[in-house]
TINUNU-482523 format. One record per residue: residue in one letter; z, y, x negated of N, C-alpha, C in turn. Coordinates in steps of 0.1 Angstrom, whole numbers, plus 5000, padded with zeros to 4 digits. Layout:
AZYXZYXZYX;...
end
This chain:
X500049884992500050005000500050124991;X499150234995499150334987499950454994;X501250454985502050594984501750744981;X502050834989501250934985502251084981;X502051124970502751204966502551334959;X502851464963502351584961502851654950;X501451674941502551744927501951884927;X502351984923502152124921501652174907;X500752224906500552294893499952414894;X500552534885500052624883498552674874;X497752684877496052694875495752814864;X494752804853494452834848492852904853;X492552934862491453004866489953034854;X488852954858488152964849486853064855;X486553204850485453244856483953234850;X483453134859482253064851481353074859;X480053004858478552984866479752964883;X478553064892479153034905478152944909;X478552824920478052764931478452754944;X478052684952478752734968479852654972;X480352744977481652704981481752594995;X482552514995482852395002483852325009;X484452465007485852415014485852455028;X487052415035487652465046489152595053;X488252735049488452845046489052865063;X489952945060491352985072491053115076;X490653145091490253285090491653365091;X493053325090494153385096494753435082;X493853415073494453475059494853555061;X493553695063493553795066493253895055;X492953975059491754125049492654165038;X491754145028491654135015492554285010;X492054405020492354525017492654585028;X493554615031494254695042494154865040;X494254935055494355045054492855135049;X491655075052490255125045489955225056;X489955345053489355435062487955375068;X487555385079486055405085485755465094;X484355515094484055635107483655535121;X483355405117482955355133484655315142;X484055255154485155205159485555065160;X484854975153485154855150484154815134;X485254715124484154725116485154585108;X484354505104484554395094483554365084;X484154365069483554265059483954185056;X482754095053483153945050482053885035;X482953785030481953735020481753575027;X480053605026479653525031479653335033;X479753285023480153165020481353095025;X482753215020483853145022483953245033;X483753295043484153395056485353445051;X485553475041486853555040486853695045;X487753765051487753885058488453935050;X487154085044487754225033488554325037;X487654335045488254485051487854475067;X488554515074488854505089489654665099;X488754705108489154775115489154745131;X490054745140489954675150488754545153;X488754485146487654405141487854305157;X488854265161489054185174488654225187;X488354325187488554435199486954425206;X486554385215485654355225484754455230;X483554485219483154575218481554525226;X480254645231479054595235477954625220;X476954575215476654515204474954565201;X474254625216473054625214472554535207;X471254585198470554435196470754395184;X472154425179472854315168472754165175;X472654165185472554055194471553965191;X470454005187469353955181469453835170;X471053865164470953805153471253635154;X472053615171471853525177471053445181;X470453545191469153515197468253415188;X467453495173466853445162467553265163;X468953295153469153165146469353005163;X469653075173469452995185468252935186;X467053005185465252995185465152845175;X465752935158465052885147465852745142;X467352705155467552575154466952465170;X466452535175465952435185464352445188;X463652475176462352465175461852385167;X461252335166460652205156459352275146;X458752355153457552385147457752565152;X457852675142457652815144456052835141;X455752755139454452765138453652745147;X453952685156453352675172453252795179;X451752805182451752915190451952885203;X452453005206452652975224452053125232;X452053105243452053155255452353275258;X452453435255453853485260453753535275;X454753475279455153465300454853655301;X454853615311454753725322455553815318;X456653745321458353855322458853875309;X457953885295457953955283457254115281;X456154115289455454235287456154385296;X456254445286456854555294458054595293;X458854505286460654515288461054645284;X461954715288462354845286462754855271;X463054975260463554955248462554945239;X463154885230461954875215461154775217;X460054745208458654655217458054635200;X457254575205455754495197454654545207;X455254535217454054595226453254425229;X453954335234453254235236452554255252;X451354175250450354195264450154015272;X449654055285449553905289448353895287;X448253735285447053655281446953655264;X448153695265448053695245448953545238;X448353515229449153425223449853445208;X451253385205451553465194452453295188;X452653305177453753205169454953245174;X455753145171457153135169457653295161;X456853235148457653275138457453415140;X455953445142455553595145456653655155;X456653625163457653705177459453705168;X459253575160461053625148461053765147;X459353755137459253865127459653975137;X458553985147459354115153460054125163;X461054045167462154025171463254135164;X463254035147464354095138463854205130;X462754265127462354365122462054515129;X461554455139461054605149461754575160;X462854495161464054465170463154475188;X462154425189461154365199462154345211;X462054415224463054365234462354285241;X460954285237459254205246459854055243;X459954035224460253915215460853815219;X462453925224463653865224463553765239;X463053825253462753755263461653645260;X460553655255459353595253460353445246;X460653465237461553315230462553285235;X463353385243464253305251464053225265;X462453255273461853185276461153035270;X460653075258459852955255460852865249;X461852885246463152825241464152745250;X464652815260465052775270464952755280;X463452795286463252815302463252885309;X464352985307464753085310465453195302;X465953305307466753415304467953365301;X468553315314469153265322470153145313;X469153035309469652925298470052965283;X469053025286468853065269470253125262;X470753205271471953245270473053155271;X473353045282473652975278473852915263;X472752845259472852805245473152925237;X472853025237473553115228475253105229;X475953115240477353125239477752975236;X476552875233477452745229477052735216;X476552795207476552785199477452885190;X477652985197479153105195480353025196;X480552945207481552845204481552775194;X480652715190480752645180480952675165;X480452835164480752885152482252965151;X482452925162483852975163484153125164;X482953235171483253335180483053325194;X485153335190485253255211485653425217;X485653535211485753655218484253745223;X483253625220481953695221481153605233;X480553725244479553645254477953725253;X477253605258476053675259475753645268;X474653765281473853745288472653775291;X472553835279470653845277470253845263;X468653775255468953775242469053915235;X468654025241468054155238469354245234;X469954265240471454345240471454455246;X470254475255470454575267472054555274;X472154675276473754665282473654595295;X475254545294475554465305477154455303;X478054435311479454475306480254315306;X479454215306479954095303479054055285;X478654145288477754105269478554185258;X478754135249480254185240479954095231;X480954145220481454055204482354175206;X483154095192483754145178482854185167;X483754285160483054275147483354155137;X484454075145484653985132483653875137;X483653875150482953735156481353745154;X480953855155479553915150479153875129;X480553925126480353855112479953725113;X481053655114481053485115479353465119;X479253515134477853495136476953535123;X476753585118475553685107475953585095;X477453535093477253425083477053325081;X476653305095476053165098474553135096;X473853245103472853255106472353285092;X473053345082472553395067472253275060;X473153175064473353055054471952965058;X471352995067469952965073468653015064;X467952925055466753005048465453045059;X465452975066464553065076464653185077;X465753205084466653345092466553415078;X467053395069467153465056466153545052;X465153485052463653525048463653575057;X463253645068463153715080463353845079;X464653815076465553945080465654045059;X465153935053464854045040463354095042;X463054025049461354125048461054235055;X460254285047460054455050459054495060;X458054415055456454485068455954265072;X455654315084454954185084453854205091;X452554155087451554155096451054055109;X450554125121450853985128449054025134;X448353915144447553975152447854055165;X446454105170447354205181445854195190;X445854115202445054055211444554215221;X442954205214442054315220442554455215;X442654435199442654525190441854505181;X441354625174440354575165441154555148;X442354595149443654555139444654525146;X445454455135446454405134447954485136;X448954365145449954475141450654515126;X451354595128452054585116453354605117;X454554515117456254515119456854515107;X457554665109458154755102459554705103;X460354655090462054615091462754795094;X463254815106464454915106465454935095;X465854815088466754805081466954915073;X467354985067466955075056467955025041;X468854925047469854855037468954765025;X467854715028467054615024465954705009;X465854885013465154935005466455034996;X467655065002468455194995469755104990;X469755034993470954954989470654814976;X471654824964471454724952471454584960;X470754504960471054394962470754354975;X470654484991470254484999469054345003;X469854275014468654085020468954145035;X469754205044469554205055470854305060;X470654245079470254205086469854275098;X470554345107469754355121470954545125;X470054615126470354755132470254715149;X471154805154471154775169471554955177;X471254995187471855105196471355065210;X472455165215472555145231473355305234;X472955325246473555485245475455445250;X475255345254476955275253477755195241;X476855125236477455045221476855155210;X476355265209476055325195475655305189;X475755335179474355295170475455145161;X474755075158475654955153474554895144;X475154795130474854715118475254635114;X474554565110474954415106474654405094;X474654455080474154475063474854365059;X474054355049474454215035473254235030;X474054195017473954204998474354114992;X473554074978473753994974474254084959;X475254024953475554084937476253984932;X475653914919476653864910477053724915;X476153634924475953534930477253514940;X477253634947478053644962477453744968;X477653714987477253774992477753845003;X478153995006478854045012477954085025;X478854045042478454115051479254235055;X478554325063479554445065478654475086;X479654475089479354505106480154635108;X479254675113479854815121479554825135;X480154885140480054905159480155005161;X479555095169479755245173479855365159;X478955365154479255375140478055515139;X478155605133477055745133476855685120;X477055735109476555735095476155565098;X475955445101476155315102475555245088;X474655315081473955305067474955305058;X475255475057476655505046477755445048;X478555425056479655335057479755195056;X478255145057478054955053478054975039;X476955065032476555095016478455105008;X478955215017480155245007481255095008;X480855025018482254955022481754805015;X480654775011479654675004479854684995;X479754824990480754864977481454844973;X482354874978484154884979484454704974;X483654634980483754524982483554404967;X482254464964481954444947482554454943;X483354614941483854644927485154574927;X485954554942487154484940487054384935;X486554274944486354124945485454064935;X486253894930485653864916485353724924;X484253694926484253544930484553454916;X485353374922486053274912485753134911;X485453114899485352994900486852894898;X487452824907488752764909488552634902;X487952544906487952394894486452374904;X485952314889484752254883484552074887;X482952064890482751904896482451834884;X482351854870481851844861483151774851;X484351824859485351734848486551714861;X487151584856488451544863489251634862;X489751614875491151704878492451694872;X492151474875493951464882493251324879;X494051204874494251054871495151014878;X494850894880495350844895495750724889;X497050644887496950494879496550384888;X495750284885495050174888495849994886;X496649974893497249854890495749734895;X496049634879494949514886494149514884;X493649624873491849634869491549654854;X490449664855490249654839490349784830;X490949904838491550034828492850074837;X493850124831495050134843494850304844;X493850374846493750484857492250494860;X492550594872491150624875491150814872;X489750874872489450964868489251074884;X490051164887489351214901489451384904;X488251394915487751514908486751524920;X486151644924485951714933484351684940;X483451684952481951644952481051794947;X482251894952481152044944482452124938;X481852184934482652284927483152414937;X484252484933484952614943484952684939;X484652794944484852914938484752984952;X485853114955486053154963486553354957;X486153454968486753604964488053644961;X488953654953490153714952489853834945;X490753904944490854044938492053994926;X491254044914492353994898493754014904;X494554064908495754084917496253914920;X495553904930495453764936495653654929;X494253644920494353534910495453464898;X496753594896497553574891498353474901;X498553514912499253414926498653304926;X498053284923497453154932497553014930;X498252944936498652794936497852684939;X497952584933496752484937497852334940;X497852254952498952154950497752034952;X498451884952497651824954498251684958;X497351604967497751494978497251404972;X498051314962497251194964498451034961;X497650924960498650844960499450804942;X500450774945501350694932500050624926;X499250514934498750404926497650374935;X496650294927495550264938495650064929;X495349994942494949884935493149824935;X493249784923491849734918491349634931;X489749594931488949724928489149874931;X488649934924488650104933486850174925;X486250184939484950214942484550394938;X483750394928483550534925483050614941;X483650724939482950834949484650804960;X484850714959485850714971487350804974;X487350824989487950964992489550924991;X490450984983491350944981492751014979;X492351144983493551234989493051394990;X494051504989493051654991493751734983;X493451834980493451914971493752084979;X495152154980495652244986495552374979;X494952494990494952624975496152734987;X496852794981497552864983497952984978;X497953104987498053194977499353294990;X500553304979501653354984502353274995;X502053164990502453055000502053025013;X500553095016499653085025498552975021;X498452925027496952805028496152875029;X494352865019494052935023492552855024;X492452765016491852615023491852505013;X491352385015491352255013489952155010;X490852075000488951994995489351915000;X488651784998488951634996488951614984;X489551514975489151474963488451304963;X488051274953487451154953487151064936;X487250964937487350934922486050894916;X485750954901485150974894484250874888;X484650784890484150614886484950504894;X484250394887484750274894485850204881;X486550134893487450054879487349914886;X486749844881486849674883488149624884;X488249494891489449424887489349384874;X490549294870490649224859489949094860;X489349044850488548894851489648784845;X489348664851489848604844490348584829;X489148644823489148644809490148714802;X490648824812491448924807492848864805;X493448754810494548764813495048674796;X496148644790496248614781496948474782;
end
């Protein structure tokens, strides 16, 4: 029977080559930096990978979203489509929609991917119906699947009922739940690509050219590092942003809500965010952790150690705190099968959890053969 027993060590922090992170990150940590002035009325950053929350201003608070909403709508499309390359149809009840446009006409046929492009670039309200049609059927469904997949990403303070973000006073987020959303949908290389590109050309049925969709973004051209994602207004939700950057192999989102400067306040708080935060590398897949003793086999330990490597944002501050404990058993008896899951690995900082690996061992150890015995 394996015993299991928890030993503590104090970590030597190594900041080396980053890779993605893989743990299971606690959103109740909580913001990195308290007290950040901002001009909007709701506003959260997050780094992308591990959803850790930087900086937070009524970030909970149940705000309406305009067509940040889009950013939904998209990653809903671009997991329940098989082919964006299929052209389709666009319905009836696409042409004309009130708001921003592509200017789609009936009897036209367009891709998938094209109605993304301007969907998420020229924030299309024609786009946003036209694929929530050919997606779900309806308006009606489509939204449906949009709030089950907000469930599932775990913004349960956010509803949708249309993909567009024309107002409606049951359609809302958070800025933190809007994050979560945008870091989901970022970790998408489809979506990715999308929302970093600048002009896209599409056709344009009984024209003698082509359209041409122009990214809103302006984070994508004035901003270092600038990949996305989606500008939104409503003369009720304000002008609102969704920005992310990449620097130094991490990636910060920044959401604003009701926000006038909405550019300069993502730019300085993306900032803010850099200069603090050191993504870290915490332990390496490349060498054992932690030896495990092996009664019964032909070496008496095993070697055990992690499937990817961690590295997560602290601020140097931080890094001096930070505790690493670890679960595993007294003994394992022979055989013991390389790769196998064999206890977890706890990170704590100020005696907060702030997430957890599995660990698993590094090789195999045979039993003992007959031959061995004396």
């Amino acid at each position: 029977m394996r015993k299991k027993a928890v030993a503590t060590i104090a970590v030597m922090l190594i900041l080396a080559s980053m890779c993605a992170f893989g743990g299971n990150a606690y959103a109740s940590f909580g913001a990195a930096f308290e007290n950040v002035e901002c001009s909007a009325a709701a506003m959260a950053t997050m780094e992308l990978m591990s959803e850790r929350l930087i900086m937070e201003k009524n970030c909970h608070t149940r705000l309406p979203m305009a067509s940040t909403t889009k950013i939904m709508t998209a990653i809903t499309v671009i997991e329940h489509t098989k082919s964006l390359d299929k052209t389709v149809d666009i319905p009836d009840e696409a042409v004309g929609v009130e708001g921003s446009s592509i200017y789609l006409m009936h009897g036209e046929r367009l891709s998938i991917r094209d109605l993304l492009y301007g969907l998420m670039l020229q924030s299309g309200n024609d786009c946003a119906v036209a694929l929530a049609i050919v997606t779900g059927g309806s308006v009606e469904h489509f939204a449906e699947m949009m709030n089950d997949l907000a469930a599932q990403i775990g913004a349960f303070d956010t509803h949708f009922v249309n993909p567009h973000g024309l107002h409606d006073d049951d359609h809302y987020t958070t800025a933190y739940d809007l994050a979560l959303i945008s870091a989901y949908a970022m970790r998408n290389p489809v979506f990715e690509e999308i929302v970093g590109t600048k002009v896209r050309k599409t056709t344009w049925k009984d024209h003698d050219y082509g359209r041409v969709i122009t990214n809103k973004n302006k984070i994508l051209s004035r901003f270092d590092g600038g990949c996305g994602i989606k500008t939104g207004y409503t003369k009720k939700a304000g002008r609102c942003l969704v920005a992310a950057a990449k620097r130094n192999g991490s990636t910060i989102i920044c959401v604003v809500l009701n926000c006038g400067p909405m550019f300069e306040e993502c730019s300085r708080l993306m900032n803010l965010a850099f200069d603090r935060l050191v993504m870290t590398d915490i332990i390496s897949t490349n060498k054992p952790i932690k030896r495990v003793k092996v009664e019964g086999g032909e070496r008496d330990y095993v070697d055990v150690g992690l499937e990817s490597c961690i590295h997560y944002p602290f601020t140097k501050e931080e890094v001096q705190r930070l505790e690493i404990r670890y679960e595993l058993p007294d003994k394992l008896n022979a055989p013991v099968n390389k790769g196998e899951k064999i206890g977890k690995v706890y990170f704590y900082l100020d005696n907060r959890l702030i997430f957890f690996e599995d660990l698993f061992t590094m090789d195999s150890v045979d039993g003992e053969s007959f031959f061995d015995f004396d």
